[in-house]
Backbone bond lengths (Angstrom), bond angles and torsions (degrees), N, CA, C in turn:
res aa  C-N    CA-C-N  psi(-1)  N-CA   C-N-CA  omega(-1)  CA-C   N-CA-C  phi
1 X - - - 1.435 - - 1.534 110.94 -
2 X 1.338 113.12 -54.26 1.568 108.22 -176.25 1.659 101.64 -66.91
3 X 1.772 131.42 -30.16 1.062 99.38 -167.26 1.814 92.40 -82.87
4 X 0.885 147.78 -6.16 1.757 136.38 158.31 1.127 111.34 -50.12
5 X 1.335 120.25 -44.19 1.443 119.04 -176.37 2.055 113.31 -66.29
6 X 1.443 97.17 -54.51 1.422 88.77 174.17 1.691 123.24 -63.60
7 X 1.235 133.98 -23.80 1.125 149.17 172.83 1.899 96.70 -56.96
8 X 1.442 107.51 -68.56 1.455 100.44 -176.70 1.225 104.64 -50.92
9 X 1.336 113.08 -62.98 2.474 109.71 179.57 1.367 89.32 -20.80
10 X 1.526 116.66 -74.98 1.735 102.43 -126.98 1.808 90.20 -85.38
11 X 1.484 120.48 -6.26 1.569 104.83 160.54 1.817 132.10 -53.17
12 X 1.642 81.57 -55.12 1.688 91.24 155.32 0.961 133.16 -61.78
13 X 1.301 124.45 -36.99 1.539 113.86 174.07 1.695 104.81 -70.77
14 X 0.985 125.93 -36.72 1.641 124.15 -172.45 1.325 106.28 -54.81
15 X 1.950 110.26 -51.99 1.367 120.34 176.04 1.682 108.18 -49.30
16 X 1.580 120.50 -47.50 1.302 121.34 -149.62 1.424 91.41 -77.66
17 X 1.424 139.52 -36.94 1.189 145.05 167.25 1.167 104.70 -46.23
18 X 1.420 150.16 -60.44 1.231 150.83 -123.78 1.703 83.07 -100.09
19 X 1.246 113.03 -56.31 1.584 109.88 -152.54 2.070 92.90 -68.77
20 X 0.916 125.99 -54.01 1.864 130.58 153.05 1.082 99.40 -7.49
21 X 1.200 116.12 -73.35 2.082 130.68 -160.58 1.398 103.32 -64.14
22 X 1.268 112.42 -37.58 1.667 134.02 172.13 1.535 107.47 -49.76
23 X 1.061 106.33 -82.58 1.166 130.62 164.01 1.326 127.63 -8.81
24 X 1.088 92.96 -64.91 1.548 109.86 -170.01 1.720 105.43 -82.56
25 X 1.391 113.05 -33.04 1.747 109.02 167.72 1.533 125.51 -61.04
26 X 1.417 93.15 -16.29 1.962 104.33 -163.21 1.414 82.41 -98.40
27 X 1.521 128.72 -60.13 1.542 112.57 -176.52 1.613 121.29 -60.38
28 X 1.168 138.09 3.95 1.552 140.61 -144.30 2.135 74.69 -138.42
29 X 1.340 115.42 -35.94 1.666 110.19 -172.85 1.921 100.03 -83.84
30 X 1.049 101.03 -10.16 1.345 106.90 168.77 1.179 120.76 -95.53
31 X 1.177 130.54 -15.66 2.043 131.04 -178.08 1.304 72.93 -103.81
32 X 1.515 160.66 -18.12 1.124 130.91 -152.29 1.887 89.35 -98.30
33 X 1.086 111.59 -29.97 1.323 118.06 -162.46 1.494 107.32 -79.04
34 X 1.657 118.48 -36.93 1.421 134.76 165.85 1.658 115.31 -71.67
35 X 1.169 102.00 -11.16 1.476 88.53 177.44 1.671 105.74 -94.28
36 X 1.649 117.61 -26.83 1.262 143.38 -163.74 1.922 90.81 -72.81
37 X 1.167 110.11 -45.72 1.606 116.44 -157.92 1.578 92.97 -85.73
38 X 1.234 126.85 -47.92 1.834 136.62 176.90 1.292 105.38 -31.62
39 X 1.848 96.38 -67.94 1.648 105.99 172.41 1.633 141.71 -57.22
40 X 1.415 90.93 -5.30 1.996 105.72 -174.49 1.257 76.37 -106.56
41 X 1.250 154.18 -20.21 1.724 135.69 -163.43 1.569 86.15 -94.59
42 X 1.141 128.96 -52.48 1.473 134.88 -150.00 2.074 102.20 -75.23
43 X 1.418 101.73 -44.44 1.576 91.28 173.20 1.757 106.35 -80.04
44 X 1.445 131.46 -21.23 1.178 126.93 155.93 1.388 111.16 -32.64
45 X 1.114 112.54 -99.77 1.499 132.83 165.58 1.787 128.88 -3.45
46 X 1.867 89.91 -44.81 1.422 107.72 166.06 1.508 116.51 -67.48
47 X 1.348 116.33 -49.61 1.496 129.21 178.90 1.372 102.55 -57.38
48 X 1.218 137.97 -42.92 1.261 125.00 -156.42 2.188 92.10 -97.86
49 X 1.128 111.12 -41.85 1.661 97.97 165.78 1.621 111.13 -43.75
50 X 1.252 121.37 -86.86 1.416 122.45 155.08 1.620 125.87 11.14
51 X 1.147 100.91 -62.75 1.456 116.73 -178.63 1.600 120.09 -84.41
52 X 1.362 95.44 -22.55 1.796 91.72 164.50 1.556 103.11 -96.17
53 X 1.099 106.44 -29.56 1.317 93.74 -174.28 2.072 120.72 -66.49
54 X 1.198 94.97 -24.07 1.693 114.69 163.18 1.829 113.78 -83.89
55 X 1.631 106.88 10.00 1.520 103.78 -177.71 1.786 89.25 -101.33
56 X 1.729 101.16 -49.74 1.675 121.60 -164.22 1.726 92.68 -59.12
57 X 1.329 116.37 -44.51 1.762 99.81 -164.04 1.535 102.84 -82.71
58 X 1.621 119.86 -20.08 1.374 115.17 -177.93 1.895 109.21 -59.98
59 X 1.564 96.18 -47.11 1.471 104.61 178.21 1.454 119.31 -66.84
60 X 1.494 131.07 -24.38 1.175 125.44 -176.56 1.359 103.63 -82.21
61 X 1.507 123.37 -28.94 1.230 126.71 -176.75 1.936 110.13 -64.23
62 X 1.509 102.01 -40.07 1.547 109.60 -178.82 1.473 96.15 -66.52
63 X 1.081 126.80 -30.95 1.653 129.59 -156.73 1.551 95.84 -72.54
64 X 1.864 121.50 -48.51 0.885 98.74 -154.81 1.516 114.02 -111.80
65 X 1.591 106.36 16.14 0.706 113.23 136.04 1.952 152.09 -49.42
66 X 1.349 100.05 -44.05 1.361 132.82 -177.46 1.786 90.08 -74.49
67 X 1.558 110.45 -35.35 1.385 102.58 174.82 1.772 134.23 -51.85
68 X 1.410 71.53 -49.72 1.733 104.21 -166.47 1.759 109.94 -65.20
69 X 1.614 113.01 -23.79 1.358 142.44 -142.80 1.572 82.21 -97.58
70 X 1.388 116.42 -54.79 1.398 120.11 172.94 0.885 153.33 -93.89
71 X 1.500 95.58 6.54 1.572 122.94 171.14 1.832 96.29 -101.20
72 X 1.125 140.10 -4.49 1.084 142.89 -170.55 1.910 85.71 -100.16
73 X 1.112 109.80 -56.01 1.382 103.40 -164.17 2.075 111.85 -52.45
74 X 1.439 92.38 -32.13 1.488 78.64 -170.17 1.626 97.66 -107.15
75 X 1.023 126.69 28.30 1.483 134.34 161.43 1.906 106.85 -53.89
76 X 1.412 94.72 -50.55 1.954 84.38 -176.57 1.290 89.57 -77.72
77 X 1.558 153.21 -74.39 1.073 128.36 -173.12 1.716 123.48 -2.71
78 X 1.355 108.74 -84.44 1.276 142.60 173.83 1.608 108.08 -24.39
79 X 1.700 128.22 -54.33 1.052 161.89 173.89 1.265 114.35 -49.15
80 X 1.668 124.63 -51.04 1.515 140.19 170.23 1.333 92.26 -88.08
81 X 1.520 139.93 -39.18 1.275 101.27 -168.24 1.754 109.09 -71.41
82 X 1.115 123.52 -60.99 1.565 134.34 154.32 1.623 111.95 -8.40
83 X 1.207 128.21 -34.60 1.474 140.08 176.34 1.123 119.88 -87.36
84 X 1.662 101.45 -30.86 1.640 90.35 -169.71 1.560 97.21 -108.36
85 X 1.449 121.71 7.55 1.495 124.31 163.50 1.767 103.81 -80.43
86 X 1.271 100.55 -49.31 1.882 110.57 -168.45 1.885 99.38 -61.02
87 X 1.175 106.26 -47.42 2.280 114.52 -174.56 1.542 90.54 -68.93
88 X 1.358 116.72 -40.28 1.394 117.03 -155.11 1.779 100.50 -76.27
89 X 0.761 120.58 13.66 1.593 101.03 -176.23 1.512 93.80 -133.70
């Protein structure tokens, strides 16, 4: 009888060990999997910053362009008026 009894202990403990050891691979296969998924969100995330950020400088570039285009246009304006204030007096 007592050696049944110790046989069951050290079954359970082998079991209680095993399911621990268990345990601990499935939780450690899970940070492995969250760190794996963090990092596909995080270069996601990067690509799409990136990509607006190559939308915002494309457009400021058209912008200031369109600036320059119309600040060129009234440059001779600007030029005679300035001349005919400076002759004019």
């Amino acid at each position: 009888m007592d050696q049944a009894r110790a046989d069951a202990r050290a079954r359970a403990q082998k079991l209680a060990a095993e399911a621990e050891r268990d345990g601990r691979a499935l939780l450690q296969k899970g940070k492995d999997a969250a760190a794996k998924a963090a990092a596909a969100e995080l270069e996601k995330a990067e690509a799409a910053a990136a990509k607006r950020r190559d939308e915002i400088l494309a457009q400021a570039a058209k912008d200031c362009g369109a600036l320059k285009k119309q600040a060129g246009s009234r440059m001779d304006k600007a030029t005679q008026a300035i001349l005919g204030r400076v002759v004019g007096k």
